[in-house]
C-alpha positions as CSV (number, residue, x, y, z in Angstrom):
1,X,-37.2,29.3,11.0
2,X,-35.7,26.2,10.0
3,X,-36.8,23.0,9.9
4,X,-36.7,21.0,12.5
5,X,-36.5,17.1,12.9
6,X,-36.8,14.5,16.0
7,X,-34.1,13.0,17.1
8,X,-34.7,9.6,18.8
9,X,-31.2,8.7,19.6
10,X,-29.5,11.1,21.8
11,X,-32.6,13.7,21.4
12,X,-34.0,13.1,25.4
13,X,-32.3,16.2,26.8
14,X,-33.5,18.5,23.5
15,X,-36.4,20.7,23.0
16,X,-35.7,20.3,19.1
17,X,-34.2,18.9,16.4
18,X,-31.3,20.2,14.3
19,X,-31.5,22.2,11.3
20,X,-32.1,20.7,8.1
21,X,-28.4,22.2,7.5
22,X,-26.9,20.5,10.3
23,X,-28.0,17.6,9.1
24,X,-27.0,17.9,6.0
25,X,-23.4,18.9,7.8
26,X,-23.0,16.3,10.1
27,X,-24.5,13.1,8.5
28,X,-21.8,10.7,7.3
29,X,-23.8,7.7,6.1
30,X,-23.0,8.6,2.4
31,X,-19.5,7.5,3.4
32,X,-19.8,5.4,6.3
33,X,-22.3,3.0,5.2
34,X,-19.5,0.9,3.7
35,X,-19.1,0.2,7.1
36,X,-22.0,-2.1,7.6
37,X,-20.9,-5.7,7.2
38,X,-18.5,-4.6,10.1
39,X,-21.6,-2.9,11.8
40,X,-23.6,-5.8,11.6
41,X,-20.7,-8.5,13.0
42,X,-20.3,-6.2,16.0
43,X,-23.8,-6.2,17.2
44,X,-23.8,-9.5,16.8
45,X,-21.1,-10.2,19.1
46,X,-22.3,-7.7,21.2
47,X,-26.0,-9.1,21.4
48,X,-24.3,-12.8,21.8
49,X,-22.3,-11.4,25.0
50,X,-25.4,-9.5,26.8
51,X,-27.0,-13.0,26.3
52,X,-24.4,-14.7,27.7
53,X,-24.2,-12.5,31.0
54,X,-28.0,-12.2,31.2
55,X,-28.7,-8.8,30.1
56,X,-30.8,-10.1,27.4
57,X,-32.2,-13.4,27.2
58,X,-31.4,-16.1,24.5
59,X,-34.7,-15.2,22.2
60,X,-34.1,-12.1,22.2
61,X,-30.6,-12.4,21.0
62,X,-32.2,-14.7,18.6
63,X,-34.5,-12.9,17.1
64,X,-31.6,-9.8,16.7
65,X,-29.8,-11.8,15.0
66,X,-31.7,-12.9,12.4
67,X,-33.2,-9.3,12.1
68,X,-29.5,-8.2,11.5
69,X,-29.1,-11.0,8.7
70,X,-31.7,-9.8,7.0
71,X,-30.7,-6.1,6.8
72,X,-27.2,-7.3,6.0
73,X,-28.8,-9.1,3.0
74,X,-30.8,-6.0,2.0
75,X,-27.4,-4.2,2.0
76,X,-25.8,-6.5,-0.1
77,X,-28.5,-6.7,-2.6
78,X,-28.6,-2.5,-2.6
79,X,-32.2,-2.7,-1.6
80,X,-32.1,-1.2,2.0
81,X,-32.5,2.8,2.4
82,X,-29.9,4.8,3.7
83,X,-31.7,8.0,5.3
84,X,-29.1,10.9,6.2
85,X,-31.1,12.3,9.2
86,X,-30.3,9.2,11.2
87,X,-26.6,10.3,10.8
88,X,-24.3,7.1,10.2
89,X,-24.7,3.9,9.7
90,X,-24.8,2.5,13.0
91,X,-28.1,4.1,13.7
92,X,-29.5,3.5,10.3
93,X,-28.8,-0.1,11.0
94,X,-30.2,0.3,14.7
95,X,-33.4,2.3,13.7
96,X,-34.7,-0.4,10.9
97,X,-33.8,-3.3,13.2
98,X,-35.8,-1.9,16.1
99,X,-38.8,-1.6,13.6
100,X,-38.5,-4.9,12.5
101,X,-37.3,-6.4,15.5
102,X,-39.0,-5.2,19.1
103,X,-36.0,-6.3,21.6
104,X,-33.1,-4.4,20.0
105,X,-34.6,-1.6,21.7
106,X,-31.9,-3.8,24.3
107,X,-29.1,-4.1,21.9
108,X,-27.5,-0.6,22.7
109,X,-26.8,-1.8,26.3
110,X,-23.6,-1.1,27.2
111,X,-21.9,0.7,24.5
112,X,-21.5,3.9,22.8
113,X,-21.1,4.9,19.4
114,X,-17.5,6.2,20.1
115,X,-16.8,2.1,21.0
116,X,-19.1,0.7,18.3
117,X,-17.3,3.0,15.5
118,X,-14.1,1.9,17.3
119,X,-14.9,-1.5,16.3
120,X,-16.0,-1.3,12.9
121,X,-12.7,0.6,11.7
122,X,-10.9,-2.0,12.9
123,X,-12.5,-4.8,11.5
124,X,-12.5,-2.5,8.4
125,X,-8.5,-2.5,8.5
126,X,-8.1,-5.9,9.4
127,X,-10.1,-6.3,6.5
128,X,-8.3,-3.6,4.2
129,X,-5.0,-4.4,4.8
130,X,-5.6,-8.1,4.1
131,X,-7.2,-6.8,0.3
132,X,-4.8,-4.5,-0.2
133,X,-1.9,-6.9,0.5
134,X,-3.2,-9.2,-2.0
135,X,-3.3,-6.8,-4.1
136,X,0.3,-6.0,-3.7
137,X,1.2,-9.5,-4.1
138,X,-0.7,-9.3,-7.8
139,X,1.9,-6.4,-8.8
140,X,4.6,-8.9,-7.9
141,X,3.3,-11.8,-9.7
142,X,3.0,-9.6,-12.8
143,X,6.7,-8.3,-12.2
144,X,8.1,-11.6,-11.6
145,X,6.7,-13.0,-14.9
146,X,7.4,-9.7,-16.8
147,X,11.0,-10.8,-15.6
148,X,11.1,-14.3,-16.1
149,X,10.4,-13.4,-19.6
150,X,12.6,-11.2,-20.1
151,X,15.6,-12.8,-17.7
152,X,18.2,-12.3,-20.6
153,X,18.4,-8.8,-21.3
154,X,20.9,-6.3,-19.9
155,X,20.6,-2.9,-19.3
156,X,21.9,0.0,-17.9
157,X,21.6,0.9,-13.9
158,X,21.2,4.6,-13.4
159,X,22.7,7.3,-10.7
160,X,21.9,10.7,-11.1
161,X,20.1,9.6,-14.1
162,X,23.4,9.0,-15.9
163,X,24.2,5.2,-17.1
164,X,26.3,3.5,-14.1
165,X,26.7,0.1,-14.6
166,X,25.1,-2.6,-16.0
167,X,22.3,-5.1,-14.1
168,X,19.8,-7.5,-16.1
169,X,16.4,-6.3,-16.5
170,X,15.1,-8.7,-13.7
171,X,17.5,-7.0,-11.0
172,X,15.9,-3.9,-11.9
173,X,12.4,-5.6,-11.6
174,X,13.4,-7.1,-8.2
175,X,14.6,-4.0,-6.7
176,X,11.0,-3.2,-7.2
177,X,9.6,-6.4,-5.8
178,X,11.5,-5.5,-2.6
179,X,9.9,-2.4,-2.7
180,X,6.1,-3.9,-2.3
181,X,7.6,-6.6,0.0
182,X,8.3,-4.3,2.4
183,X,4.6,-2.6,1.7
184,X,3.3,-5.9,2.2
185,X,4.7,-6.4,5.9
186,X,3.5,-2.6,6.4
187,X,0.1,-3.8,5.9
188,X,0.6,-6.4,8.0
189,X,1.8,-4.6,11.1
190,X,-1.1,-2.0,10.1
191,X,-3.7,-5.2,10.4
192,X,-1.9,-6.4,13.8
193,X,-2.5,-3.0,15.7
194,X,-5.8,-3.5,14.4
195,X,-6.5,-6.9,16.2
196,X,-7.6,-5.1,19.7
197,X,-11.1,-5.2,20.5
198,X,-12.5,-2.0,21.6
199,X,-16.2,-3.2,22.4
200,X,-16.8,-2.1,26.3
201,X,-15.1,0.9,26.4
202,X,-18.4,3.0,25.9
203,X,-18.2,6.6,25.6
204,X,-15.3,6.7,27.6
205,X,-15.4,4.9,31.0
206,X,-16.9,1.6,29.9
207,X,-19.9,0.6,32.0
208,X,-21.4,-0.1,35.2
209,X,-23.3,-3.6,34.0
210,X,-21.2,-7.0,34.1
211,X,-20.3,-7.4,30.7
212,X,-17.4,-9.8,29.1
213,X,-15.3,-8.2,26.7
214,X,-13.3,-11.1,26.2
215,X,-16.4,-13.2,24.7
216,X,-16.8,-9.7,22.5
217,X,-12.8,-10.2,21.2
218,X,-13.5,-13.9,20.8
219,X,-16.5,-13.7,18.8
220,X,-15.0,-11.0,16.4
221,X,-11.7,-12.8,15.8
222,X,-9.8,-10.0,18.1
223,X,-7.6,-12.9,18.9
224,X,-3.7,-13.5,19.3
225,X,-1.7,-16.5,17.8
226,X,-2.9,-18.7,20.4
227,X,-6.4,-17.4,19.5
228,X,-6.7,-15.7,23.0
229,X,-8.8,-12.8,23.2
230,X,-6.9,-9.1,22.4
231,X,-9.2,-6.0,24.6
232,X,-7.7,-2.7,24.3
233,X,-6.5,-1.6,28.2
234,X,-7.6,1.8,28.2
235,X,-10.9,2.7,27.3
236,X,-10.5,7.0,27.2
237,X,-7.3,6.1,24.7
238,X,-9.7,3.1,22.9
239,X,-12.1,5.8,22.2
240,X,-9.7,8.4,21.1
241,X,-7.0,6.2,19.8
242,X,-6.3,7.4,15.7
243,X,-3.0,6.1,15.4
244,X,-4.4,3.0,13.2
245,X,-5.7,5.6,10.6
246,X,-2.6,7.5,10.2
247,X,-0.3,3.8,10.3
248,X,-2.9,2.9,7.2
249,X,-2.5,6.1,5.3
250,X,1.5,6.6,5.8
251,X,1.0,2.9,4.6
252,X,-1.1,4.0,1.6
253,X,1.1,6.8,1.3
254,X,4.1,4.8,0.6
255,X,3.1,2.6,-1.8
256,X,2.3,5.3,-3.5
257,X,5.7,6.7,-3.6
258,X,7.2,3.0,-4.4
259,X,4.3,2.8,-7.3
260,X,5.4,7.0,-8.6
261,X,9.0,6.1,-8.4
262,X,8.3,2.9,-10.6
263,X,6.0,4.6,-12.7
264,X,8.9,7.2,-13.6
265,X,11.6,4.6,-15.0
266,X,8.5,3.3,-17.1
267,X,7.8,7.0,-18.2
268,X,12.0,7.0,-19.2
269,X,11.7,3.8,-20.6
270,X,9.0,4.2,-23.1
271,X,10.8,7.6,-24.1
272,X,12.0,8.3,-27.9
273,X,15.1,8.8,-26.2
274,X,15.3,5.5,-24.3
275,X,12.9,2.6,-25.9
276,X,13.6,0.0,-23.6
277,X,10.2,-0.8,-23.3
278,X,6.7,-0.1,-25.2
279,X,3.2,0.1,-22.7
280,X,0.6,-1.5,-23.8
281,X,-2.2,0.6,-25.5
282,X,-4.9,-0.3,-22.8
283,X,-3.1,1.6,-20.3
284,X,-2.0,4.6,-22.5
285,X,-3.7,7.6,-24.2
286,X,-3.4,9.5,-27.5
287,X,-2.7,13.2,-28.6
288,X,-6.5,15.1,-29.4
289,X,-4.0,17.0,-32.0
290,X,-1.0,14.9,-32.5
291,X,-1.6,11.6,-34.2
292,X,1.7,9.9,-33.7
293,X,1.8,10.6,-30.1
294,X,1.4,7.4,-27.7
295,X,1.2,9.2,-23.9
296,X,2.0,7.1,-20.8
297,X,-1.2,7.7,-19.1
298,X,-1.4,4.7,-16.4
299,X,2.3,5.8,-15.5
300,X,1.5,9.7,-15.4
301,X,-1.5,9.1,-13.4
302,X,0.4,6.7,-10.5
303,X,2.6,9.8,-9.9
304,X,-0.5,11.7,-9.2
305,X,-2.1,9.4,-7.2
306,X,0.7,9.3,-4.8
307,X,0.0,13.1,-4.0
308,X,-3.4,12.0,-3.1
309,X,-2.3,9.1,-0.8
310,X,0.3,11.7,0.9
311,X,-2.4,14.2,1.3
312,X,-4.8,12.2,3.1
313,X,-1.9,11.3,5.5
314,X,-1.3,14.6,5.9
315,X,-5.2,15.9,6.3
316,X,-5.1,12.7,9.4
317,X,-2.0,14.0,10.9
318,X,-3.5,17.6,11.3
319,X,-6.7,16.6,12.3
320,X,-5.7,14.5,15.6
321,X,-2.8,16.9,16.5
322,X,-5.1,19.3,18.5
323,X,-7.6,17.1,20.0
324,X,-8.4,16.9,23.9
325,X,-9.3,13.7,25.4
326,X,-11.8,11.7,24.5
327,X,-13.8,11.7,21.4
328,X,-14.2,15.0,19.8
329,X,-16.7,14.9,16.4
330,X,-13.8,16.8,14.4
331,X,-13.2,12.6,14.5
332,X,-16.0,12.4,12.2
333,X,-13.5,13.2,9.1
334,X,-11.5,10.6,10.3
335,X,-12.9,8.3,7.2
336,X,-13.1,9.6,4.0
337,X,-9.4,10.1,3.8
338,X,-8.6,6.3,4.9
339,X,-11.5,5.1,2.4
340,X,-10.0,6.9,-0.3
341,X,-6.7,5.6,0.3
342,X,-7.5,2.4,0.4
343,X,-10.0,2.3,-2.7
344,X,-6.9,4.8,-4.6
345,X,-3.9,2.2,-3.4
346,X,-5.8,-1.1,-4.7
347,X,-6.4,0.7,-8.0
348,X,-2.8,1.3,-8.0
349,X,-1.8,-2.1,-7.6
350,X,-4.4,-2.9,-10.2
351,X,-2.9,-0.6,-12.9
352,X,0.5,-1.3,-11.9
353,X,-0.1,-4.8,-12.6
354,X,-1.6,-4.3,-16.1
355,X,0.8,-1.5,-17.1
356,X,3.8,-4.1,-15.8
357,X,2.4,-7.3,-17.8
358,X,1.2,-5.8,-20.8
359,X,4.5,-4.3,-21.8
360,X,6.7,-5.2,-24.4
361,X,10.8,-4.9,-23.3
362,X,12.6,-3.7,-26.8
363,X,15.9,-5.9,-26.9
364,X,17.8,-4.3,-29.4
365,X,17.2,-1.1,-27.6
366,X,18.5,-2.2,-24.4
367,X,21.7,-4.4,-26.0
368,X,23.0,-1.3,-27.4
369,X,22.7,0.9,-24.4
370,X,24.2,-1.8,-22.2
371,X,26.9,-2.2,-24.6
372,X,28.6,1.3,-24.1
373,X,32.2,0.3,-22.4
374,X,32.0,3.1,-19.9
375,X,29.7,1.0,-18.0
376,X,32.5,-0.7,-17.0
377,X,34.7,1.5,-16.0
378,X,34.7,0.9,-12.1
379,X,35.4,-3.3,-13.5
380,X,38.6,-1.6,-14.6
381,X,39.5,0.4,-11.6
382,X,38.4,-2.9,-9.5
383,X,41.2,-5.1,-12.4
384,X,43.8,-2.7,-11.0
385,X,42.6,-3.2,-7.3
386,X,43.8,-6.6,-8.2
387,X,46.6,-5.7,-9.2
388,X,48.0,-4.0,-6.1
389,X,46.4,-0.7,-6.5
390,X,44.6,1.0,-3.6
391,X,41.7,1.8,-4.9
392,X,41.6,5.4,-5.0
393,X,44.7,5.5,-7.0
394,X,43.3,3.0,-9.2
395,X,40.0,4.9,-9.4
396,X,42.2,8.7,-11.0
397,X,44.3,6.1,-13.3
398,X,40.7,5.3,-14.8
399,X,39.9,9.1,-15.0
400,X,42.7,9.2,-16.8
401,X,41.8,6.4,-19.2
402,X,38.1,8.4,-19.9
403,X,40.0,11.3,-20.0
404,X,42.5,10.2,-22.7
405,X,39.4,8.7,-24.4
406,X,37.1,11.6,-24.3
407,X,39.7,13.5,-25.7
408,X,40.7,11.3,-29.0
409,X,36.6,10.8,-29.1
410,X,36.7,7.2,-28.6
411,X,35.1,4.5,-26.4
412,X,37.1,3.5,-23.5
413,X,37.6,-0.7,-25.2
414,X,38.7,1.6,-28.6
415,X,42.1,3.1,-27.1
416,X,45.5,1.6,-28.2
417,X,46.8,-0.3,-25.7
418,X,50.0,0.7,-25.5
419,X,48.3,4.4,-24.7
420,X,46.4,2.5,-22.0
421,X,49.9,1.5,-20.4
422,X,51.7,4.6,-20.3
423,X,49.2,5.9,-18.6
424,X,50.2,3.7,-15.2
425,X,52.9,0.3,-15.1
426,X,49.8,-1.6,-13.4
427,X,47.8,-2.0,-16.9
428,X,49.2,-5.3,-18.6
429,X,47.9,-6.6,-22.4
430,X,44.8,-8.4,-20.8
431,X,43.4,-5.0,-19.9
432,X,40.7,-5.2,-22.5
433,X,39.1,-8.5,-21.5
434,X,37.4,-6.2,-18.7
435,X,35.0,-4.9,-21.3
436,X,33.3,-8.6,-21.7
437,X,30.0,-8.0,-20.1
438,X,29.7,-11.9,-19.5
439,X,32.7,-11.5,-17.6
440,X,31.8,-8.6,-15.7
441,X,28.2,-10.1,-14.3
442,X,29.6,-13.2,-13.8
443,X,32.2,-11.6,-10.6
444,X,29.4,-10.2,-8.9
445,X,28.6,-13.4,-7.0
446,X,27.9,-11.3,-3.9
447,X,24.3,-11.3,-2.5
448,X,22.1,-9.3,-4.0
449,X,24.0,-8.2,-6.8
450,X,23.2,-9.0,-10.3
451,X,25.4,-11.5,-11.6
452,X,23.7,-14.6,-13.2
453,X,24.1,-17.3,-10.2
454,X,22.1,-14.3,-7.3
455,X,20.0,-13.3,-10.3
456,X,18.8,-17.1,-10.4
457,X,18.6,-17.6,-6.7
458,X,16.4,-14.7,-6.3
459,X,14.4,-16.1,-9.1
460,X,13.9,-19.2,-7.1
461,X,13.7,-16.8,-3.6
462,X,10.4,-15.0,-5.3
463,X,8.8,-17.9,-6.5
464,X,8.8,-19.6,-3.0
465,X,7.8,-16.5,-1.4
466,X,4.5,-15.7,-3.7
467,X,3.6,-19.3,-3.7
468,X,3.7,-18.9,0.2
469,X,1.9,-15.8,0.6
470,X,-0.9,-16.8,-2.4
């Protein structure tokens, strides 16, 4: 037979304990104690509001909490014991209070698990999304200096991978600064949705005894702009709510995608075949058999991690599509997938950060690519736009132009120009003055394109904006 344990929390109605297996199964403290800051503010609250409506007296509550701030300083100092048979960290916290401190016996009044774990998650994400958005806001620091640096040098833009036309460096940079702004504001929707306080919705129909959720909500911040109280309105959909774990991990998700996408041009840019940029050694490997290889490990490693974000969003989405009403303990599993994502996107950020302000941009390497004409091809359909031309006409006269230069292997500025004007009336002598990449940046004066004047504004645009959000 196997062994069997007591179970003093939910045991009353039960002959016997579970199986040494099934607690083995079902015990999620290795995961969940990371939970216990959050734990510990909630019972707090909880203990101050049964004292304020007389369901425990103001000694008691006392005496809870300073039991609480001493297990919360045991945590911190990694000297309190985490036992797996009492399941999670609520009743790990709960059981060695109660032995230290008679009256929490009380402190269970009026909630559930299913509304306590409520709360802890989402002070956990209030709490995540604020780290992780810092975080973000580290990457952009490191790509607005890497860019301010570097605020010179031209490349080429890419479609299809083919050069396109030319943008400085920094526009390049910025596109990706956009990219982690908007992950930035995801976070901080994520964190909003958060700011509902479930305390008081029990297991699922709240409770008979005259408790005050709103003190709860004040007491733990859940608190709107005017610092009114926030209490979720349902308490079967409080309890079975999940839609703030799968908001966080699409979040997670997507930064992960913005960091993989990054990552790649990094990869292309530290290429034999490119050279626009050289990683810094801390965040890059070697070859165990090829001495002369240099291997963009950091970069490599962000496209892999963004498989892991999207399957954790993924193992979310399929776990809450079946599930009845209320709490179900499939719900268990809701964690690890969030924890992960949130420990694997701040690394991200981390690495991205180092990777991005350790690296050295090769100048020459970029000048010359910039510097092929045919980057400024659609500048010469645009010259004959100007001209009169509608632009689809002026757009198969250019063909013709690459055409005629791909067939006497020349660059587009190397034809005759008396060639260049038989091919259509519209071309005049001045024709060649459209290859003058000075001249072609400086007539995109449109916002957000890359000519010098936008380039400086949104120099000035980021600047303001970090210094606001540090």
């Amino acid at each position: 037979m196997a062994k069997q344990h007591t179970q003093v929390t939910w045991g009353g109605r039960f002959s016997a304990g579970p199986a040494e297996l099934m607690l083995q199964f079902s015990e999620s403290v290795s995961f969940d104690h990371r939970l216990a800051p959050f734990d510990i503010a909630g019972s707090k609250a909880h203990s101050a509001m049964l004292a304020k409506v007389g369901l425990i007296t103001a000694k008691e509550r006392h005496a809870i909490h300073a039991g609480l701030d001493e297990i919360a300083k045991e945590i911190a100092a990694g000297k309190f014991a985490w036992n797996p048979q009492l399941e999670d960290v609520h009743m790990n916290i709960e059981q060695a209070l109660t032995k230290r401190v008679p009256a929490a016996a009380k402190l269970h009044t009026a909630r559930s698990r299913n509304d306590q774990v409520a709360t802890d998650m989402r002070l956990w994400f209030k709490h995540a999304c604020a780290v992780l958005a810092e975080k973000l806001r580290g990457a952009q620091s490191a790509l607005l200096a890497t860019a301010e640096t570097h605020n010179d040098v031209l490349i080429p833009g890419y479609t299809h991978l083919q050069r396109a036309q030319p943008v400085y460096l920094a526009h390049h940079l910025f596109a990706w600064m956009e990219m982690l702004d908007r992950d930035v504001e995801r976070f901080e929707r994520v964190a909003a949705s958060a700011n509902w306080c479930p305390l008081g919705s029990g297991a699922i129909a709240g409770t008979t005894l005259p408790i005050d959720r709103e003190f709860t909500a004040l007491q733990l911040g859940f608190t709107d702009a005017k610092g009114r109280p926030q209490v979720t309105q349902n308490s079967m959909d409080t309890v079975a709510d999940r839609d703030l774990f799968i908001e966080f991990a699409s979040a997670c998700a997507l930064v992960g995608v913005h960091f993989s996408r990054m990552a790649e041009d990094l990869i292309l840019w530290s290429s034999s075949e490119f050279k626009f940029a050289d990683l810094p050694d801390a965040f890059c490997t070697g070859s165990s058999l090829m001495p002369q290889k240099k291997n963009p490990d950091s970069c490599e490693l962000l496209r892999g991690k963004s498989a892991r974000l999207q399957g954790n969003l993924h193992t979310l989405l399929t776990l809450a599509k079946g599930l009845p009403l209320t709490y179900n303990r499939d719900l268990q599993e809701d964690k690890p997938p969030v924890f992960d994502s949130f420990d694997q996107t701040g690394l991200c950020a981390d690495v991205f950060a180092g990777t991005v302000g350790g690296m050295r941009i090769n100048r020459g390497a970029c000048a010359a690519a910039v510097a092929d004409p045919s980057l400024l091809a659609t500048d010469l359909a645009d010259y004959l736009v100007e001209r009169g031309l509608p632009f689809r006409e002026a757009h198969h006269v250019v063909g013709a132009v690459v055409q005629l230069a791909e067939k006497h292997a020349m660059q587009l500025d190397q034809l005759p120009t008396e060639e260049v004007m038989k091919l259509h009336p519209a071309f005049g002598p001045d024709w060649i003055a459209v290859f003058d990449l000075k001249r072609a940046l400086a007539k995109r004066r449109g916002t957000g394109m890359p000519g010098p004047a936008q380039i400086r504004r949104q120099f000035a645009r980021w600047k303001k904006r970090l210094r606001t959000k540090a």
